[in-house]
KETI-726356 format. One record per residue: z, y, x of N, C-alpha, C in turn; residue in one letter. Coordinates in steps of 0.2 Angstrom, whole numbers, padded with zeros to 4 digits, always signed. Atoms other than C-alpha are relative to their C-alpha. Layout:
N
ZYXZYXZYXA
...
//
This chain:
351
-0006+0004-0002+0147-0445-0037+0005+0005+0003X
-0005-0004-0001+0163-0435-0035+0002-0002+0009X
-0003+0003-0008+0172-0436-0016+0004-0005-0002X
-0004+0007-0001+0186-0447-0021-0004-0008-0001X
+0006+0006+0001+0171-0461-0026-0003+0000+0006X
+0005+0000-0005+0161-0457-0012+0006-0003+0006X
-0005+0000-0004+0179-0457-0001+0002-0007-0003X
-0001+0008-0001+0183-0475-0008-0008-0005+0000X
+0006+0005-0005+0165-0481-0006+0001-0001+0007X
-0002+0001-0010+0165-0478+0013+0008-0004+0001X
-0003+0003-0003+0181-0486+0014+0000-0007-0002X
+0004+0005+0002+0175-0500+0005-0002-0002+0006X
+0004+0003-0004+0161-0503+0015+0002-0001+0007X
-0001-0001-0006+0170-0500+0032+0007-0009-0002X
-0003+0007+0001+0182-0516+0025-0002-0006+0001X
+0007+0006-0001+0167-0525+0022-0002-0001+0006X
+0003+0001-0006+0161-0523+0039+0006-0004+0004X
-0004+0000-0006+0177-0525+0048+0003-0008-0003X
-0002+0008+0005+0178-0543+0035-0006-0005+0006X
+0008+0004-0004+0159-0549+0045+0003+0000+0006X
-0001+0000-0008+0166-0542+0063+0005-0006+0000X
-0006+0000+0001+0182-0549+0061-0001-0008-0001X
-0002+0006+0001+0177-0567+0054-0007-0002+0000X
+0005+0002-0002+0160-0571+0060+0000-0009-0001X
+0003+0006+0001+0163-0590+0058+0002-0002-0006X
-0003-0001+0008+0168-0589+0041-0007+0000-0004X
+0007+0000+0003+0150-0582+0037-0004-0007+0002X
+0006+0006+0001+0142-0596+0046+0001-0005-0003X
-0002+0007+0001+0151-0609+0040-0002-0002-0007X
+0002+0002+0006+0145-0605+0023-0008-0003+0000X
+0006+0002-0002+0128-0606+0027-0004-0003+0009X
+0003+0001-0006+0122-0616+0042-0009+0002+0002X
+0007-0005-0002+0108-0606+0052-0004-0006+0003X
+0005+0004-0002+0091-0615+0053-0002+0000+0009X
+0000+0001-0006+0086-0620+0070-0006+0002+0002X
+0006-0002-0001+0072-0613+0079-0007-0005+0000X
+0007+0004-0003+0055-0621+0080+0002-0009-0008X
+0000+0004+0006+0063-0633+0065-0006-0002-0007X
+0005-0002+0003+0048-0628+0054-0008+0002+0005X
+0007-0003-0003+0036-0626+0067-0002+0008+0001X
+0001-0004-0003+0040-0609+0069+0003+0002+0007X
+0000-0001-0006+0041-0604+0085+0007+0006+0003X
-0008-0006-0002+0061-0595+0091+0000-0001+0007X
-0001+0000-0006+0068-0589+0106+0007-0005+0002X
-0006+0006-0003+0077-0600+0118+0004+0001+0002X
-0011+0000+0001+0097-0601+0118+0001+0003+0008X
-0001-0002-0004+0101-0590+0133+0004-0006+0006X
-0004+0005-0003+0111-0600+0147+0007+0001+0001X
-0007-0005+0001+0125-0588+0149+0002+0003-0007X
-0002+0000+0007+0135-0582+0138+0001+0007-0002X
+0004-0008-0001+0129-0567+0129+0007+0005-0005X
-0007-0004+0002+0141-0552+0125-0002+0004-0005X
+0000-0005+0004+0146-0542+0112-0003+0009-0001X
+0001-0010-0002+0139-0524+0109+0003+0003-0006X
-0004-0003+0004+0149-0511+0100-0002+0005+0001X
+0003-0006-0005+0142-0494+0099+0004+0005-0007X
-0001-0005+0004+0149-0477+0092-0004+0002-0006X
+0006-0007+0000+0134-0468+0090-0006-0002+0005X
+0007+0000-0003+0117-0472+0096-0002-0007-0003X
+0005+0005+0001+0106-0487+0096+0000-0006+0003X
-0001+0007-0002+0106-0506+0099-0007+0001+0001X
+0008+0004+0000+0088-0513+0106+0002-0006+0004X
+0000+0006-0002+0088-0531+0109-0009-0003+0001X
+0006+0001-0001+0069-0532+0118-0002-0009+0001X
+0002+0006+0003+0060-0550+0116+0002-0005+0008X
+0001+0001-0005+0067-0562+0129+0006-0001+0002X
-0008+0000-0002+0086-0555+0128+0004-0002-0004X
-0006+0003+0006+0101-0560+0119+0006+0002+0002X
-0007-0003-0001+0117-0553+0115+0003-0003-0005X
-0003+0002+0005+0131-0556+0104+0001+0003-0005X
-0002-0002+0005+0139-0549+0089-0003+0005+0000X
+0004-0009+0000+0130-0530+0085+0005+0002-0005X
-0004-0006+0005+0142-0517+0077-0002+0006+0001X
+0001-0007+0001+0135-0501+0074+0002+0007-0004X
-0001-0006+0005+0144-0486+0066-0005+0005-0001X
+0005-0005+0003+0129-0474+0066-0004+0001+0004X
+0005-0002-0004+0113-0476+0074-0003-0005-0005X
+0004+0006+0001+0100-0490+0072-0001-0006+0004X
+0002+0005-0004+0095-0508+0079-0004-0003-0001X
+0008+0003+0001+0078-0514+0083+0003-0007+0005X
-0002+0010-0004+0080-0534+0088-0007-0004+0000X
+0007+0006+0002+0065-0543+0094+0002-0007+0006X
-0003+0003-0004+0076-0554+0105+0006-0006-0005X
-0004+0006+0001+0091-0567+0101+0006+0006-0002X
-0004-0004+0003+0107-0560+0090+0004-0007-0001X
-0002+0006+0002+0120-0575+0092+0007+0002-0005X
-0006+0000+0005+0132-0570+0077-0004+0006-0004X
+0002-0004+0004+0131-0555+0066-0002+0006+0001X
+0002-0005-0004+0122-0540+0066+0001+0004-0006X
-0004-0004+0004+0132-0525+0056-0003+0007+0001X
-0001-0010-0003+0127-0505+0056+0000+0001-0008X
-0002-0004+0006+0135-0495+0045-0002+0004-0004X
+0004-0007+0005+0126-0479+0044-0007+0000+0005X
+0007-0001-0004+0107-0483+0050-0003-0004-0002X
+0006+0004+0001+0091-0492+0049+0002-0007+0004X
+0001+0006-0003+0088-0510+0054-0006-0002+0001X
+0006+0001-0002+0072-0517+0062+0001-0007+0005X
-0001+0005-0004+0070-0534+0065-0007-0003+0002X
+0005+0001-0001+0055-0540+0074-0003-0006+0004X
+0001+0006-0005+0051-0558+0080+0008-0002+0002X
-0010+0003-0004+0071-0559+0082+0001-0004-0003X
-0001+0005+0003+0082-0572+0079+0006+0001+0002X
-0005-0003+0000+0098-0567+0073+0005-0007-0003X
-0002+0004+0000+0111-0582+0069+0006+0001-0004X
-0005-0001+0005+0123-0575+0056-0002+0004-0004X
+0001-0005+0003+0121-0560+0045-0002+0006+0000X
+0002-0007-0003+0111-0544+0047+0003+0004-0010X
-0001-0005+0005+0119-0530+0035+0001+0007+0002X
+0003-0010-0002+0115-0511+0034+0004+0003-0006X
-0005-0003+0005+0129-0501+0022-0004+0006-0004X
+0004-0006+0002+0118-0486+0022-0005+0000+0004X
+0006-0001-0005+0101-0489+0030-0005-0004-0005X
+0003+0003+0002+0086-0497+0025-0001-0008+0006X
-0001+0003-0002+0082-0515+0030-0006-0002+0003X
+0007+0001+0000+0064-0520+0039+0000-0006+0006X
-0002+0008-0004+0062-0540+0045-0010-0001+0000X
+0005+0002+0002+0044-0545+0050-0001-0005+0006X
-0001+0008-0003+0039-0562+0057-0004-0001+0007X
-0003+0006+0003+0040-0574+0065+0007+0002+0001X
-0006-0004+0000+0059-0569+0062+0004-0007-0003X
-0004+0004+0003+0074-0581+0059+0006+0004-0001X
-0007-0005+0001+0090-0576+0051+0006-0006-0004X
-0006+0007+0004+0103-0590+0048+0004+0003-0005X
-0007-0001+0007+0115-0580+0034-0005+0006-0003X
+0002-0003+0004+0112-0568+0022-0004+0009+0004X
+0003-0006-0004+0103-0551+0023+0004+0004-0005X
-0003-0003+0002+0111-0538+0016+0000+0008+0000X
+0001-0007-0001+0107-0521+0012+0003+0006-0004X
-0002-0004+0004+0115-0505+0003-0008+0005-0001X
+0005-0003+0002+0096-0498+0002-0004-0005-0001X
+0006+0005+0000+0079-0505+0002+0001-0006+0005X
+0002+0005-0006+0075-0522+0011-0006-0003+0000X
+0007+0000+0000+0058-0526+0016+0000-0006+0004X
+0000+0005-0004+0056-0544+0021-0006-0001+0001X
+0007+0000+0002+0036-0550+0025+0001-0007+0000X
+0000+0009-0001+0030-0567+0026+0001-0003+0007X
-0001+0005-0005+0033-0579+0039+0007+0001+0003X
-0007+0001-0002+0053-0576+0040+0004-0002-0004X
-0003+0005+0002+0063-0587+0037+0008+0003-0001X
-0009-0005+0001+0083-0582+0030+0002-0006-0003X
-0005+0007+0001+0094-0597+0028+0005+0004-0007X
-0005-0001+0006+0105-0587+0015-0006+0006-0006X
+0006-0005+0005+0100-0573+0002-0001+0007+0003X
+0003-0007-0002+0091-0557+0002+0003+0005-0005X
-0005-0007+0006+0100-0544-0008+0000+0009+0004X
+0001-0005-0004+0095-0524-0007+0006+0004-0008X
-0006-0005+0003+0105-0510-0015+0005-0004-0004X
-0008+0003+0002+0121-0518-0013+0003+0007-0001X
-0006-0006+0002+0134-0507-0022+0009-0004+0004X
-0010+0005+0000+0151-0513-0014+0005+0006-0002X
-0007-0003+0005+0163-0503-0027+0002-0004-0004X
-0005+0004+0005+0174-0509-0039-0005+0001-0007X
+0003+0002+0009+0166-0515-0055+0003-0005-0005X
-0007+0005+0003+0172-0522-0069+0004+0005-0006X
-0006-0007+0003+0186-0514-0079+0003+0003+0006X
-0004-0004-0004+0193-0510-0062-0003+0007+0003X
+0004-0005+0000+0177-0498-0062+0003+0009-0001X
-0001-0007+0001+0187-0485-0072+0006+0002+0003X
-0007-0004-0006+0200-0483-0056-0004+0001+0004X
+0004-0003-0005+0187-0479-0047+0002+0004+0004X
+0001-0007-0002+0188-0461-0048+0007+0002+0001X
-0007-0001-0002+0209-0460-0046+0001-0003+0005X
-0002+0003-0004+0209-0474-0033+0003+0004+0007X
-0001-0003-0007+0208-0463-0018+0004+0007-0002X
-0006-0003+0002+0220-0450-0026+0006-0002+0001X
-0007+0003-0002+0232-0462-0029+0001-0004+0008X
-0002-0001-0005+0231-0468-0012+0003+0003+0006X
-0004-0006-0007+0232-0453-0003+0008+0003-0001X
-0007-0004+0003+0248-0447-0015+0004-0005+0002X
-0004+0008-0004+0256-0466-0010+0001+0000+0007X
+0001-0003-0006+0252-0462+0007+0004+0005+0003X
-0003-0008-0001+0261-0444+0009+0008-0003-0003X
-0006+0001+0004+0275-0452-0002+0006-0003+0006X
-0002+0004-0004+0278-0466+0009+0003+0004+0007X
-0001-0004-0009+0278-0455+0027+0004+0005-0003X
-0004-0004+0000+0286-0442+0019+0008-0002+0001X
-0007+0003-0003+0301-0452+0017+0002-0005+0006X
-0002+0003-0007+0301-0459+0032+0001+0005+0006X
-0002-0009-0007+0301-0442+0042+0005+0002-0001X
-0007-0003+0004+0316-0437+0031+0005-0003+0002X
-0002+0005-0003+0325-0451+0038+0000+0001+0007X
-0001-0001-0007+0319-0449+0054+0005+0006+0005X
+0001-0006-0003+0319-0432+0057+0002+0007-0005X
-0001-0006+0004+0328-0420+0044+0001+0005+0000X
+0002-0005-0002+0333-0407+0055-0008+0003+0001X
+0008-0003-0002+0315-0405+0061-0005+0002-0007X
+0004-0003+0007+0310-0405+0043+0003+0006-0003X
-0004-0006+0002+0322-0391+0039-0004+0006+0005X
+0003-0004-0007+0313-0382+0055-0007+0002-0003X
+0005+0002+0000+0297-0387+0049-0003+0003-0004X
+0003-0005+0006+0298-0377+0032+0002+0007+0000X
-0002-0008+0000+0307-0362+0039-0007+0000+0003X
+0007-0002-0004+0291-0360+0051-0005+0002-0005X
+0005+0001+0005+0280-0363+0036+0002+0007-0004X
-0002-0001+0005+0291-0352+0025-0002+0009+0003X
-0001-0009-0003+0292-0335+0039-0007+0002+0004X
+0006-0002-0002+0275-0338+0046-0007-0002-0002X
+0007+0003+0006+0261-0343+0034-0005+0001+0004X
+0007-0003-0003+0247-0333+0043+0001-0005+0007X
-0003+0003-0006+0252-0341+0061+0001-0005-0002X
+0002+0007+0000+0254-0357+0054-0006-0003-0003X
+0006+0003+0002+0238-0359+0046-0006+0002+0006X
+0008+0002-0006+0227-0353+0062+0001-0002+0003X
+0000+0006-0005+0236-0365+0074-0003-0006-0002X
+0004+0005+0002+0232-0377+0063-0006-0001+0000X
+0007+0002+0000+0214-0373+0061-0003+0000+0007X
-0001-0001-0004+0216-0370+0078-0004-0008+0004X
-0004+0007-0003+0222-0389+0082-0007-0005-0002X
+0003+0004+0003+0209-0395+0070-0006-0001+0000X
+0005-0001-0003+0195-0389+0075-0001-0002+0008X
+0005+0001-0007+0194-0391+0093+0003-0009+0004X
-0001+0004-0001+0203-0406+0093-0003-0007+0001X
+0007+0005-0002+0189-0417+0091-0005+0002+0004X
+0004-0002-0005+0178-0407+0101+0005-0003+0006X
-0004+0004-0005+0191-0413+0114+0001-0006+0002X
+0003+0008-0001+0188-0430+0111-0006-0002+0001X
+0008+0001-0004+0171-0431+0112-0003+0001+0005X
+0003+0003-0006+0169-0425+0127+0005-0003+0004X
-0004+0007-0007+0184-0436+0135-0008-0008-0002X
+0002+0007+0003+0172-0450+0125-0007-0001+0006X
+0008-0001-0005+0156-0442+0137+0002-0004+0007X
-0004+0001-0007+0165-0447+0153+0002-0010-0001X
-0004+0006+0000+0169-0466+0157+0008-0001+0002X
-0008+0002-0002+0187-0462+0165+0004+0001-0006X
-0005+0000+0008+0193-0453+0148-0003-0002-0006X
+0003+0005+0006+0185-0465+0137+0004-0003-0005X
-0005+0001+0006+0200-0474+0131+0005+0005-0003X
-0006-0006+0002+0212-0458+0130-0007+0003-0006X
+0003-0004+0006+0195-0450+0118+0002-0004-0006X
-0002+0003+0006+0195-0465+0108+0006-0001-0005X
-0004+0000+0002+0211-0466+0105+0004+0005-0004X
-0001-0006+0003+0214-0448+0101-0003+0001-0006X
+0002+0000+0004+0199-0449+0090+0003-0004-0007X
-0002+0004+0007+0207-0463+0079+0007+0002-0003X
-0007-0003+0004+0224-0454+0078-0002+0007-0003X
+0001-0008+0003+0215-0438+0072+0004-0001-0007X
-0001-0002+0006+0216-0444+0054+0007-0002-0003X
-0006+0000+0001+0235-0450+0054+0004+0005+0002X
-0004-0007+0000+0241-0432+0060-0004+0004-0002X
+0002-0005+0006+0231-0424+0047+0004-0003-0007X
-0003+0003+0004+0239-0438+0036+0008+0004+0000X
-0006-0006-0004+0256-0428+0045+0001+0006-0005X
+0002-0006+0000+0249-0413+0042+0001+0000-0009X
+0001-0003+0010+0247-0413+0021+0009-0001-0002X
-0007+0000+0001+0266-0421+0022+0003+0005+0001X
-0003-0004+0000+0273-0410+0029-0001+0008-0005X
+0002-0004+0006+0264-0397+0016+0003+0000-0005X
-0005+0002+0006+0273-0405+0002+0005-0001+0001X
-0008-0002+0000+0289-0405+0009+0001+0007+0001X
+0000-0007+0000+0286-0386+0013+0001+0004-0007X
+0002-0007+0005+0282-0379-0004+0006-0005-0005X
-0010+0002+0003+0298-0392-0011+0004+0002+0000X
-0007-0003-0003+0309-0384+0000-0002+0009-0004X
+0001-0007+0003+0300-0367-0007+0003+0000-0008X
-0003+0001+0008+0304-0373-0025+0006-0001-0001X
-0008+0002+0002+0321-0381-0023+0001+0001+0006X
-0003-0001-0004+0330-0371-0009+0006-0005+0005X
-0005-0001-0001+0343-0375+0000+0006+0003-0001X
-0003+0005-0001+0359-0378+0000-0001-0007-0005X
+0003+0007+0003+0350-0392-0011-0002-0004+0005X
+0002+0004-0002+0345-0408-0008-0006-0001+0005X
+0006+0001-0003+0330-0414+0005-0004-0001-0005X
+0003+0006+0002+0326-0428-0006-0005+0005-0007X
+0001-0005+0007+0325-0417-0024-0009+0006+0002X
+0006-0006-0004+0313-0404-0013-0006-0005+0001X
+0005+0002-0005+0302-0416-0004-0003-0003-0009X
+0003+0003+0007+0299-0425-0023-0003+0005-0006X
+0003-0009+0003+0295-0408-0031-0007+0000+0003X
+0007+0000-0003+0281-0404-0019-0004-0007+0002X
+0002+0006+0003+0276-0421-0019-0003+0000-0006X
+0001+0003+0008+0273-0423-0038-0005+0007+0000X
+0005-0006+0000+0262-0405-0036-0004-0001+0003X
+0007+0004-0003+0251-0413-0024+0000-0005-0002X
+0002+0007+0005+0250-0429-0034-0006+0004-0006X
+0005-0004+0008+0244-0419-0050-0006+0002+0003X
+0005-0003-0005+0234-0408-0039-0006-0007+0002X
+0004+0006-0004+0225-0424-0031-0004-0002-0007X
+0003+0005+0005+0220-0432-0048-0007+0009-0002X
+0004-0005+0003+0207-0415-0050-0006+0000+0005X
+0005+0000-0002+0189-0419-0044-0002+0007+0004X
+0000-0006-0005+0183-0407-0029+0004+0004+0001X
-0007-0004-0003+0198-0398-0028+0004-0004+0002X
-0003+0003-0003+0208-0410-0023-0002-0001+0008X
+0002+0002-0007+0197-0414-0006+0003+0008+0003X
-0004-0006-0004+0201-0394-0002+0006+0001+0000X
-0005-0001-0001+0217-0395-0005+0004-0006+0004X
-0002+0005-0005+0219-0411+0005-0002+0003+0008X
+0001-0004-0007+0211-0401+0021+0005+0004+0001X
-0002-0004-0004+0219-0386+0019+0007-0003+0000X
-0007+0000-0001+0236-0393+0016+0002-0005+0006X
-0001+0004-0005+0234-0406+0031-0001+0004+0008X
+0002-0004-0007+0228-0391+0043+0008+0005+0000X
-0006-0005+0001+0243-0380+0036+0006-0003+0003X
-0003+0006-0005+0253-0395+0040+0005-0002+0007X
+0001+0001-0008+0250-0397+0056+0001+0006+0004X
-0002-0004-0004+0252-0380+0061+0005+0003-0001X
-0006+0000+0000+0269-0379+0053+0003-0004+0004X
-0005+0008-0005+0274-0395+0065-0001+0003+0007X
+0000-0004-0007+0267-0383+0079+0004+0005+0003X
-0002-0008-0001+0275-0366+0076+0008-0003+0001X
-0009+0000+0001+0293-0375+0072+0001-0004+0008X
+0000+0002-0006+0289-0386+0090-0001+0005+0003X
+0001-0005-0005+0283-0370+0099+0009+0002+0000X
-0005-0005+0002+0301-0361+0092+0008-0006+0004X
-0005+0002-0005+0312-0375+0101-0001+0000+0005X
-0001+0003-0009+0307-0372+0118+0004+0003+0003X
-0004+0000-0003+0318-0368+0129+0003+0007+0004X
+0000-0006-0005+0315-0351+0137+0004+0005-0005X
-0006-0004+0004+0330-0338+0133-0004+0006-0005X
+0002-0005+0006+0317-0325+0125-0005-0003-0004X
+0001+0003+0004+0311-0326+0110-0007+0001-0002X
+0009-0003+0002+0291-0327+0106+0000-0001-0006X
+0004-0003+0007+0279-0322+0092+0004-0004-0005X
-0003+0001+0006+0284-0334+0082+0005-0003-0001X
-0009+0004-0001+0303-0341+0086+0003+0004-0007X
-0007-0001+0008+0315-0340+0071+0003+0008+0004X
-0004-0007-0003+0322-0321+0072-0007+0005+0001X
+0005-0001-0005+0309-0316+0084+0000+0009+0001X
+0000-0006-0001+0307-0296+0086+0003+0003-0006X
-0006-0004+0007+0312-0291+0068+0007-0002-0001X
-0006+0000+0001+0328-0299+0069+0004+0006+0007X
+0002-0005-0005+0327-0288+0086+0003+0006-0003X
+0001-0006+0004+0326-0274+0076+0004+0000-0005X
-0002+0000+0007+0337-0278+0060+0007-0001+0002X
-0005+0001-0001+0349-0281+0071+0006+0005+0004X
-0004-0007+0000+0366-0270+0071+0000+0004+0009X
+0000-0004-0005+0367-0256+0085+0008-0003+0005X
-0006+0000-0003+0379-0262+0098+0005+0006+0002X
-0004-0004-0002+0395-0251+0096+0005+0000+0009X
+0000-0001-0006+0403-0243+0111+0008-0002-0002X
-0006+0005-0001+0421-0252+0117+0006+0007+0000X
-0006-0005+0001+0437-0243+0110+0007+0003+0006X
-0004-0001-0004+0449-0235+0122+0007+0000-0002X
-0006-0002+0005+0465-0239+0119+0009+0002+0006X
-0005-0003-0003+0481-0227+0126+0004-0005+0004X
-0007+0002-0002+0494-0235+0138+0005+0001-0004X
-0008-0001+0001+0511-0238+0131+0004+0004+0007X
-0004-0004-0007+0522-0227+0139+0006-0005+0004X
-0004+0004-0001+0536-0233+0150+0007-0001-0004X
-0008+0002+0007+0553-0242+0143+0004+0006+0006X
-0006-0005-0003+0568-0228+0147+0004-0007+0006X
-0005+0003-0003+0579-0234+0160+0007+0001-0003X
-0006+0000+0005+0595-0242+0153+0006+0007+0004X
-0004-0004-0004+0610-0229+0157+0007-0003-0001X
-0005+0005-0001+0626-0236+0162+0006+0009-0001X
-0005-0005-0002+0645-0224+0157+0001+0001+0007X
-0002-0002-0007+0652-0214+0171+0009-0004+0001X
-0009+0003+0000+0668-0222+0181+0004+0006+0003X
-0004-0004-0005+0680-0214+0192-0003-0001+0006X
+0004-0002-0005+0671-0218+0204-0006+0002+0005X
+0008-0003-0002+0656-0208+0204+0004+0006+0002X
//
């Protein structure tokens, strides 16, 4: 499977999930969930209070026998439930392990396998992107379904492998012309930086790109910078989105100079990353490097407005204009005029 496949599977699946999170009584409503002890098997008893959702980055759910939670969202770990699950229980990239539980909507695993063993209730459907291993004595109100594919099939199958091309090029097109708009000076700054410092724009970027996430993870470690990691972590990938734009209006401006158009420019390198995108594994590296490239021309042209009267490494001019620049000549001296004559008056008779 090529990356743009694999890059619209995952976003696929992460739609599907946030379809479960997001409308939980929609699932139930299809199927109503059998009720404990209905058949003579024996379920856990409906908490008194009311039980809360759990949402986890990274790690692990356990819901030991006795307790009860609400909705489970897992992006990457696993969940072992031998207790009460009052809605849906989702993990994305993990195993699932149900054991004497009694889950009340939906249990699905994107990328995990799926392990249910009795006495075990499950009011909605099970659903698995790998194997699912159900035993006797559990009971599932809806269906059992294991290597779900959730991609386009169909005739829409043969957009698969262009989908996530075309909409990264749709994406870049959109914002590009909105920065342009915004911000035209700053894109004219944006492609001299890129144009006079190529080296120094590429290592701020890898710079920025790198430790930028290490930065939010450990704000993520901490509970005071919890919401600032999170938040930072989810903006990563809209200023790498940034990042590639501004690459494509850089090598625009490279091909159709100034005093031309923005537009003419910005649509030139545009249509070169569009082509470029439609070509399997070369396309993902030129999606990095041009989003890290990007980014560190949005840095060097930021760094070159600040304020201070001398001019650093990498300001517009900077030392070579220093140096290129004419010798100041020394100030001409120019002679006094002499004085005007005094006028002279005839002689009278009376001198």
């Amino acid at each position: 499977m090529d990356p743009a496949s694999r890059l619209v599977r995952r976003l696929a699946l992460l739609a599907f999930a946030t379809v479960l999170l997001l409308t939980p009584l929609m699932a139930r409503a299809q199927t109503a969930p059998p009720k404990p002890g209905a058949s003579g098997t024996p379920g856990p008893s409906e908490p008194a209070f009311a039980a809360t959702d759990q949402v986890v980055i990274s790690g692990s759910v356990v819901v030991p026998k006795g307790s009860a939670v609400g909705d489970v969202a897992i992006f990457h770990g696993r969940a072992i439930v031998s207790g009460s699950v009052s809605g849906d229980l989702v993990v994305l990239d993990g195993p699932i392990t149900i054991a004497g539980g009694y889950i009340t909507g939906t249990v699905v695993a994107l990328n995990g396998p799926i392990r249910i063993t009795g006495p075990s209730l499950i009011g909605g459907d099970v659903l698995g992107g790998r194997g699912v291993h159900v035993e006797q004595g559990v009971r599932v109100g809806g269906q059992v379904r294991e290597h779900v594919g959730f991609t386009l099939r169909g005739p829409l199958a043969v957009l698969g492998i262009l989908l996530g091309s075309t909409a990264v090029a749709f994406s870049v097109l959109l914002l590009g012309l909105a920065l342009l708009l915004i911000a035209p000076r700053g894109a004219d700054r944006v492609a001299d930086a890129a144009a006079t410092a190529p080296l120094a724009v590429f290592g701020w970027g890898l710079v920025v790109a790198v430790g930028l996430p290490i930065v939010c993870v450990a704000l993520l470690v901490s509970v005071v910078g919890l919401p600032l990691g999170l938040t930072m972590l989810l903006g990563i990938a809209f200023l790498l989105l940034v990042g590639l734009t501004w690459t494509a209006w850089a090598i625009g401006r490279a091909l159709v100079r100034a005093p031309r158009g923005r537009w003419p420019a910005f649509f030139a390198g545009w249509g070169i990353l569009a082509v470029v995108s439609l070509v399997p594994f070369l396309n993902v590296a030129v999606w990095g490097a041009g989003a890290i490239f990007g980014l560190g021309a949005m840095l060097v042209a930021a760094w070159r407005l600040r304020g201070s009267p001398r001019g650093g490494r990498h300001r517009a001019g900077g030392a070579l204009a220093e140096l290129q620049a004419p010798a100041p000549t020394a100030p001409q001296l120019v002679a006094p005029a002499p004085p005007e004559p005094e006028p002279s008056y005839p002689a009278t008779s009376d001198d």
